[in-house]
C-alpha positions as CSV (number, residue, x, y, z in Angstrom):
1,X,103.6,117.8,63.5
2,X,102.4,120.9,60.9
3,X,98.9,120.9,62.9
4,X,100.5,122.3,66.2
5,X,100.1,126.0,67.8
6,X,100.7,127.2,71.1
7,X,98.5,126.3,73.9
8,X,96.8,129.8,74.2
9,X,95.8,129.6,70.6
10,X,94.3,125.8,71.4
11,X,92.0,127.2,74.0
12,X,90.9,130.0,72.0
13,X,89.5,128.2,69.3
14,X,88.0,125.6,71.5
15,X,85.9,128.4,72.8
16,X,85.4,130.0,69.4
17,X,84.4,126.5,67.8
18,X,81.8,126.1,70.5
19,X,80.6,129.2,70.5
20,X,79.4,128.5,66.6
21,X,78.1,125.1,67.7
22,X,80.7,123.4,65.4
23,X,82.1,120.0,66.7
24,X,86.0,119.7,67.2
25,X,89.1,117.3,68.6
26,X,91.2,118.7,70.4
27,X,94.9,118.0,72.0
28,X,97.1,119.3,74.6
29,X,101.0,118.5,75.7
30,X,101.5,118.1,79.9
31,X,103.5,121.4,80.0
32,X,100.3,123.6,78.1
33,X,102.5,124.6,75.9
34,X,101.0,123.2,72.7
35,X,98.4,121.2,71.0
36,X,96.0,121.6,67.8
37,X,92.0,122.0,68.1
38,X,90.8,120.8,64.6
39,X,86.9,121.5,63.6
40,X,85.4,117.5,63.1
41,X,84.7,118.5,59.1
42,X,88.0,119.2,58.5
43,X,89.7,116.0,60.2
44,X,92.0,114.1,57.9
45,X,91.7,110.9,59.1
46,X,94.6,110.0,56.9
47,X,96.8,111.7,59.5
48,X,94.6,111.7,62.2
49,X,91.8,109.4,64.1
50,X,90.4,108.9,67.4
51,X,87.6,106.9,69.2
52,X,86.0,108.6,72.2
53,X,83.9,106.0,74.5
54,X,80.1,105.9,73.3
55,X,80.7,108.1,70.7
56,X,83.1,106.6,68.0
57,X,84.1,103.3,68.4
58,X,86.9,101.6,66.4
59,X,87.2,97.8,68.2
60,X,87.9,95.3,65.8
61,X,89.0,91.6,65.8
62,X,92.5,91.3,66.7
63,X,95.7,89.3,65.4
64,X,99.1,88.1,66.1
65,X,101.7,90.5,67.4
66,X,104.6,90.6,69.2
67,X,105.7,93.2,71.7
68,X,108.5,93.5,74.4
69,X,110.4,96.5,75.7
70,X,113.7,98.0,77.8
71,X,112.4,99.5,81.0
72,X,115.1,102.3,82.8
73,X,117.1,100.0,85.4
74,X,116.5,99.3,88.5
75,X,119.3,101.4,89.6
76,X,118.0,104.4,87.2
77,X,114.9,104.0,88.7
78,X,116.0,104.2,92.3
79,X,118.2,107.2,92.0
80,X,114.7,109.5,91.2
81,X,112.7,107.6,93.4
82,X,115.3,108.6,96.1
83,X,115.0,112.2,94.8
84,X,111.2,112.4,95.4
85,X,111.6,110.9,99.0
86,X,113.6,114.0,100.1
87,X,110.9,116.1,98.7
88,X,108.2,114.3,100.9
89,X,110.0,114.2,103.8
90,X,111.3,118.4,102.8
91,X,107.2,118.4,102.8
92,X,107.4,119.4,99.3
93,X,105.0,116.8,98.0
94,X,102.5,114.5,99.5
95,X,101.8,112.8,96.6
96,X,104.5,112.5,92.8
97,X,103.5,110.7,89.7
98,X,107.2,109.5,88.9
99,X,107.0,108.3,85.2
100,X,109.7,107.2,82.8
101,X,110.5,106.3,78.7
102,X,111.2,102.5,78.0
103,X,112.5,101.2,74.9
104,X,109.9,99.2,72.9
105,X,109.8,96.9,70.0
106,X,106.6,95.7,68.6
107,X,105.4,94.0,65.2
108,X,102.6,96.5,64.8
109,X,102.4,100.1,63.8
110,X,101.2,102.6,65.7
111,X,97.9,102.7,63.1
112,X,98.1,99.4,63.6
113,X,97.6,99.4,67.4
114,X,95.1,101.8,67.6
115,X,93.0,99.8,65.1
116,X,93.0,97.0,67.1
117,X,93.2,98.1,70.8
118,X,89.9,98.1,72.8
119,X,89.8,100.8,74.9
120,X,87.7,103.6,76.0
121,X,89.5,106.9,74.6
122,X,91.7,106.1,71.4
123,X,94.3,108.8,69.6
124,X,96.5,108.2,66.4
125,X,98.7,110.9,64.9
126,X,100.4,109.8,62.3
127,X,104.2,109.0,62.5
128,X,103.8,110.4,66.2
129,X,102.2,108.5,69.0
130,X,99.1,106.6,69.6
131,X,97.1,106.8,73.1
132,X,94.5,104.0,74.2
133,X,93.6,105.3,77.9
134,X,91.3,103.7,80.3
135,X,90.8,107.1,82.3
136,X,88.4,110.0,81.6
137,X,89.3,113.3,82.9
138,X,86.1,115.5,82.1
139,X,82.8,114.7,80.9
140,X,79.8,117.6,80.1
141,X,76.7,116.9,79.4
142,X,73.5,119.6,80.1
143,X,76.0,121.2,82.9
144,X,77.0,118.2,84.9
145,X,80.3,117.8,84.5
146,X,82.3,115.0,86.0
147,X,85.6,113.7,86.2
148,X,87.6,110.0,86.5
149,X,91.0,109.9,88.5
150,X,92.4,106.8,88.5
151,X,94.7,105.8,91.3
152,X,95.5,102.0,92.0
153,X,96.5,99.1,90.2
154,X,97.0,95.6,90.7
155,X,97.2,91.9,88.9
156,X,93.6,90.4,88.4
157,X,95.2,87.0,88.4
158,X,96.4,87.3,92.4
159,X,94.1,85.8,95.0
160,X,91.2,87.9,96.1
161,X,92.6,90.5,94.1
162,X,90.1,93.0,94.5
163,X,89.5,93.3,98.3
164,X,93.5,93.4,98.4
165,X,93.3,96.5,96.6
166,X,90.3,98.1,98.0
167,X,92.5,97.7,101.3
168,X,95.8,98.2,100.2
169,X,97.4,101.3,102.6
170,X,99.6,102.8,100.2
171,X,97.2,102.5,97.3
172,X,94.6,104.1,99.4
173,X,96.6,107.3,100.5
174,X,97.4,107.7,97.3
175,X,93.8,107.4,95.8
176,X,92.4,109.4,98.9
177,X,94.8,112.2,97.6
178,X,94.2,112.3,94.3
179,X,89.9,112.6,94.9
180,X,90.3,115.5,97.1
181,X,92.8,117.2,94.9
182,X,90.2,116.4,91.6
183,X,87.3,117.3,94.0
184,X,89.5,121.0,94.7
185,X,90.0,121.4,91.2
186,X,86.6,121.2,89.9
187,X,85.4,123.5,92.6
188,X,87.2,126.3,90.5
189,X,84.5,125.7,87.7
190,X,81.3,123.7,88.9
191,X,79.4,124.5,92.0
192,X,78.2,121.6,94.1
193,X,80.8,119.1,93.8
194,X,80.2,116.1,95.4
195,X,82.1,112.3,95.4
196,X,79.7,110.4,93.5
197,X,81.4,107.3,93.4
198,X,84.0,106.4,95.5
199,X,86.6,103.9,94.9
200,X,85.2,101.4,91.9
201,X,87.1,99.1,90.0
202,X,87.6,98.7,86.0
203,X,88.9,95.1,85.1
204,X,90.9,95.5,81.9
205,X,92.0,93.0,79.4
206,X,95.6,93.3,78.2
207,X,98.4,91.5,76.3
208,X,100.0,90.4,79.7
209,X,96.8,89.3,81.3
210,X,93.7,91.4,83.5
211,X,94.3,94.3,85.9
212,X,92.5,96.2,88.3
213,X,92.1,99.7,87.9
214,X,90.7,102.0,90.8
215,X,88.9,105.0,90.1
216,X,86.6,106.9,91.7
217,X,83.8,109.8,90.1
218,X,83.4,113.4,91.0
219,X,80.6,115.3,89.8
220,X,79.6,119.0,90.1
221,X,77.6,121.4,88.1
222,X,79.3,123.7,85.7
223,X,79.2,127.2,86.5
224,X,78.0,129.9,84.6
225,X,80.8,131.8,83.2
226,X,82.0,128.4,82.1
227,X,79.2,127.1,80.0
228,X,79.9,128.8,76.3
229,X,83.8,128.1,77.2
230,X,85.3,124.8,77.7
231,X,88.4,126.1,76.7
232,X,88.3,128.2,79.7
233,X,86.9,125.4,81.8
234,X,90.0,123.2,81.0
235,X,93.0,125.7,81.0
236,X,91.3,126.2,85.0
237,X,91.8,122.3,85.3
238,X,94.8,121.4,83.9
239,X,97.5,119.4,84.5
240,X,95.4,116.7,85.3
241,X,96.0,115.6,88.9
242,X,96.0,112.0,88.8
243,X,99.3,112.4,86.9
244,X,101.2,114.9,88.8
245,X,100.3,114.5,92.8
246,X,99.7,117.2,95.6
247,X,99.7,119.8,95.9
248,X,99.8,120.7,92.2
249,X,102.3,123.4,91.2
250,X,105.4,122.4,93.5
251,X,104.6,118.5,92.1
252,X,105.0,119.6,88.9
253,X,108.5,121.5,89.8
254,X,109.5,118.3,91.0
255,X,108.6,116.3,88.6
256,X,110.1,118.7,86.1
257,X,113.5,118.6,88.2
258,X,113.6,114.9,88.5
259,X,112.5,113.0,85.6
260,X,115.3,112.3,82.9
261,X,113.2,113.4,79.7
262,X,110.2,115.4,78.7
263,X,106.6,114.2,78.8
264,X,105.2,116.0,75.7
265,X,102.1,114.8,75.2
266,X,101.8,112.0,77.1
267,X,99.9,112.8,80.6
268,X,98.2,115.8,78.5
269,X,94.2,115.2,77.4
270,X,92.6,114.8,74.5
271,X,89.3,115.0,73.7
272,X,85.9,115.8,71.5
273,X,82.9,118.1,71.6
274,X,80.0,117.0,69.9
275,X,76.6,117.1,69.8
276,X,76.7,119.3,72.8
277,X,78.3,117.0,74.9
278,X,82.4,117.3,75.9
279,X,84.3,114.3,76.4
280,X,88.2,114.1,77.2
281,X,90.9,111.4,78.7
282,X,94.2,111.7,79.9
283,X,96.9,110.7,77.8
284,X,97.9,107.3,79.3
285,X,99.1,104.2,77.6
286,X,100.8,106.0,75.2
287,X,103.5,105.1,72.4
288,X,105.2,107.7,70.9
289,X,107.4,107.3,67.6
290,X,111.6,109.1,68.1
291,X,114.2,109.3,65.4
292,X,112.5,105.8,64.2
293,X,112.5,104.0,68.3
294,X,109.3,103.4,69.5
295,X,109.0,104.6,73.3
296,X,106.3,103.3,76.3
297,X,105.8,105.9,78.7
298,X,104.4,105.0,82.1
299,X,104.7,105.4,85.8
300,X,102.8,105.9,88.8
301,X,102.4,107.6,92.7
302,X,105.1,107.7,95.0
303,X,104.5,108.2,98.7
304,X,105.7,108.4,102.1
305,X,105.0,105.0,102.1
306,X,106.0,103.5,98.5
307,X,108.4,100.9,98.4
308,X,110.6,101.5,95.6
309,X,110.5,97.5,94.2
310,X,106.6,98.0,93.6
311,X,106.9,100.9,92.0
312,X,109.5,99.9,89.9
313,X,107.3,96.7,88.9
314,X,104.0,99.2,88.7
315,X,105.9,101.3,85.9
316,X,106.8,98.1,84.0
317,X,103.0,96.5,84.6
318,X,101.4,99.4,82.6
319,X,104.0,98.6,79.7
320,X,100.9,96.8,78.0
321,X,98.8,96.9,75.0
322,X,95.3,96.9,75.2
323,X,95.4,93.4,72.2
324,X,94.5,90.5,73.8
């Protein structure tokens, strides 16, 4: 991709940009190592295009497809799982986002899916992956800034689906976590932080049917050395917590040790600042193109108490396109 430069240079020119007033997309991988920050008047939306919820939306009718994939085995799957369970019980980790690659075969294109997914934050780089998330990770608008984590998942379609998850044990550690961890992190660049919603659910329309998604809002006013750089504000921030776990830099060594393949940019942000206003989202639901192989990355929180069958069946439930 000819439009990528190390991540230091991505959060300079995010400040720079804003510092001019001049609006601009921006990208980053999970590992800050790289990304691109690309002034809105010169996007080529021949190689690039985007849709950031309420500001540029894309929906449009969709059509036929097909779609099916090659998760990791069961056995694959078990042997990390089993790795991450040490680390809890070492005290390592309270809390690892365990995520793998599966194979996928589909009958669109990536331009083709991100034309015709609905979803709240859209990316499409040409030849290299397309993103449809469902989570926010920062939001600024006249100093309040606010962020999204989204912990907890479950089939629509099972009885009283909703109260089951707003009671679920294991889904509620984990989601109980992940707030305090987002609500630590933006205490390093907004003063009073505060819960502002706790524990809400998104009901989202996919090719395999509805799901529950839990989420919960933190919100916090941006501190002063922060407001003329968002660049700044987000190299403070990242990774995102929702997709690494607690507590943040020995996750990450973890998940670096365990997981059989890099992340690149999937579980990094993207995002927009126009108008004034900043809007990002973690890089979820994302299909990235490889040596011509389409690849479905997804995972979710292991804890003390995860059962390794569910989680194993979470991974595969977020193989999904947002075409229904």
């Amino acid at each position: 991709m000819h439009l990528l430069e190390p991540y230091l240079n991505v959060i300079k020119t995010m400040n720079y940009l804003q510092k001019k007033g001049e609006d601009y997309l921006f990208m980053v991988d999970f590992d800050k190592t790289m990304g691109f920050c690309i002034p809105l008047s010169e996007l080529d939306p021949t190689y690039i295009q985007y849709s950031v919820h309420q500001i540029n939306p894309t929906h449009q009718e969709t059509i036929p497809f097909k779609f099916d994939f090659t998760p990791p085995t069961y056995e694959t799957y078990c042997l990390a799982f089993e790795a991450i369970q040490k680390e809890l019980k070492a005290g390592n980790t309270f809390l690892t986002n365990l995520t793998f690659a599966s194979q996928v075969n589909c009958s669109l294109g990536l331009k083709d899916l991100f034309q015709y997914s609905d979803a709240k934050y859209k990316l499409w780089v040409n030849n290299t992956f397309v993103v449809f998330s469902p989570e926010r990770f920062v939001h600024i608008e006249n100093n309040v800034i606010k962020t999204n984590p989204m912990k907890g998942t479950i089939n629509a379609e099972i009885e009283h689906a909703e109260e089951v998850l707003l009671n679920d044990l294991k889904e509620n550690a984990e989601h109980h976590t992940i707030v305090d961890l987002l609500r630590n992190d933006l205490s390093i660049t907004a003063n009073q932080v505060t819960v502002s919603r706790f524990k809400y659910l998104d009901l989202i329309k996919t090719n395999k049917g509805a799901i529950y998604q839990m989420s919960s809002e933190i919100t916090g006013l941006v501190r002063e050395r922060y407001r003329t750089c968002y660049g700044d504000l987000i190299d403070a921030l990242l990774p995102a917590g929702s997709i690494c776990g607690a507590p943040k830099q020995s996750t990450i060594d973890i998940i670096h040790r365990v997981e059989n393949y890099s992340r690149g940019f999937y579980t990094g942000i993207f995002g927009t600042f126009q108008h004034g206003i900043f809007d990002s989202a973690v890089m979820i639901r994302y299909i990235e193109s490889k040596n011509g192989q389409l690849y479905f990355k997804s995972g979710g929180g292991i804890t003390a108490l995860s059962d390794p069958e569910k989680e194993y069946h979470e991974l595969i439930k977020k193989i999904y396109v947002l075409i229904f």
